[in-house]
N, C-alpha and C positions, 0 to 999 in steps of 0.2 A: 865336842865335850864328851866327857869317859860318859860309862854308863853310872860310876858312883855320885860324878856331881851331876847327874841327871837327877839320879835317885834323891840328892841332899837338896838341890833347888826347889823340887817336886815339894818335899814334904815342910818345906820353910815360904814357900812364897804362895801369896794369895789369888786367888781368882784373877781379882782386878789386872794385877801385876804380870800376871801370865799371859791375861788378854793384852793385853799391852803388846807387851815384847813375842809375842803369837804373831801381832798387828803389822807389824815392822815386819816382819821375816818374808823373806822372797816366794811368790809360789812357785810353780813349773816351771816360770814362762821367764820369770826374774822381776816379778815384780809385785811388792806388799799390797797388801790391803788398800794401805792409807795411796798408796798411788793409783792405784784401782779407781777408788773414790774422784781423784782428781782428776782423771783422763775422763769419768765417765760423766765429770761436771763439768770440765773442757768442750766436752762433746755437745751436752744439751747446751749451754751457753753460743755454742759456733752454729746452733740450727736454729736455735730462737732468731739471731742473730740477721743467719741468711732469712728467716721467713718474712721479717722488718724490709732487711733492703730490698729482696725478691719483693713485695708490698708495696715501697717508695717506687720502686724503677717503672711498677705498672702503670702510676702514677703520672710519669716526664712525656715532655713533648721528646720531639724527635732532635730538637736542637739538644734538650739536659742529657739525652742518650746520648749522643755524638760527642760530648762535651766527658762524660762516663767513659765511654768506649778508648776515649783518647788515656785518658787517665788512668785505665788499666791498661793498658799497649805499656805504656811508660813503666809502672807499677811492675805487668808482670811477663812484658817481651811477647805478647802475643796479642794478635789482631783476629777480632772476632767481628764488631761487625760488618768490618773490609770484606769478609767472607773467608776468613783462612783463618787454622784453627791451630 
């Protein structure tokens, strides 16, 4: 944007307005505000999350573990408690 319709936006558009399209705008890194927000509600959501099943797992005998362990091999190609990681 020139420096005139910098100058002309500046002096026609409101607070609100500017926070806005401020909000949207990439930082350093390439990425807004409002994405910001969501990675960093992604995040608390994904540890609450693990703290629940980390909870439930403490919980299982040795058969619902075995029956677990199978079902992430499958899931995610790797055998943890065979011993290999």
């Amino acid at each position: 944007m020139s420096p005139e319709m910098t100058k002309h936006y500046q002096a026609h558009a409101d607070r609100k307005a500017k926070e806005k399209y401020l909000s949207q705008m990439p930082d350093f890194l390439g990425v807004s505000a409002a994405q910001q927000l969501a990675l960093r509600d992604d995040t608390v959501k994904a540890m609450d999350l693990r703290k629940q099943l980390k909870a439930r797992i403490d919980k299982m005998t040795m058969e619902q573990l075995e029956t677990i362990d199978a079902f992430l091999n499958e899931l995610t190609g790797s055998i943890i408690l065979g011993g290999e990681a």
